[in-house]
C-alpha positions, 0 to 999 in steps of 0.5 A: 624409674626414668621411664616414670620421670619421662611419662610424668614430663610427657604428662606435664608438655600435653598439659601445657600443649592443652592450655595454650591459646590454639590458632588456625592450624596450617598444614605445614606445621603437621608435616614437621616430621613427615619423610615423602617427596612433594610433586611437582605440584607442591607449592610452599604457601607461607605460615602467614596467614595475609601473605599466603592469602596473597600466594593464592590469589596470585596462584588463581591467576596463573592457572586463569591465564593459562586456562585463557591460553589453552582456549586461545590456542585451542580457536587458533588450532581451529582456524588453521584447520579452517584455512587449510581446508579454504586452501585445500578446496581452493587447489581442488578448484584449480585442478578441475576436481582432479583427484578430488572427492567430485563436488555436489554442486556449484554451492560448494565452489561458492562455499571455497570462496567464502571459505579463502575469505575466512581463512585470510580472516583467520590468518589475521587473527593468528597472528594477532593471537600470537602476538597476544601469547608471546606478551602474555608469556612474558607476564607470567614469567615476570609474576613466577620472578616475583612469586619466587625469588632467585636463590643469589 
């Protein structure tokens, strides 16, 4: 008997589940009763559609900045090995090529000096793209502030 007062309820919620307006399905609202546990990757976009479009846009230009700072710091890990090498060449050409691999020709002396030129060139632009991470650590810090509010 109570098992057929349960079905014929359950019967009557699926018919009226049926018959209310349906609007864009969110995620969030089909893991209601899911049990596992989120990466760190997980992010908890709102229910709302304009302010989890906003999450999103603000989301892409986190991980556009942090592309930007990977490729600077990428060109800045190449001009320091640049330099070094200038640096290297440059001791060897004081040394008189001792202990050094010999040289081919007076080209590669000529080929040191550009190279101290680039590597003070380089050493400039570091700077400057140190600089430029610091500031721009310091704006995604205040975004991720913004993007999630202190519990206080």
């Amino acid at each position: 008997m109570q098992r057929e007062e349960r079905r014929q309820q359950w019967e009557e919620q699926m018919e009226a589940e049926r018959n209310q307006p349906r609007g864009p399905i969110h995620y969030e609202t089909v893991r209601a009763g899911e049990i596992r546990n989120l990466g760190t990757g997980y992010f908890a976009f709102s229910k709302d559609e304009i302010e989890r479009g906003q999450q999103r846009e603000l989301l892409e230009q986190l991980r556009e900045e942090t592309q930007r700072g990977r490729s600077k710091r990428e060109k800045l890990k190449q001009r320091r090995e640049r330099a070094l090498q200038a640096r290297l060449a440059k001791i060897r050409q004081r040394r008189g090529d001792g202990g050094a691999p010999p040289s081919k020709s007076a080209k590669t002396q000529q080929d040191a000096g550009a190279s101290q030129q680039q590597a003070e060139r380089d050493e400039a632009e570091e700077k400057e793209a140190e600089v430029e991470a610091e500031e721009e650590e310091e704006d995604i810090d205040d975004v991720l502030d913004a993007l999630m509010p202190s519990d206080d």
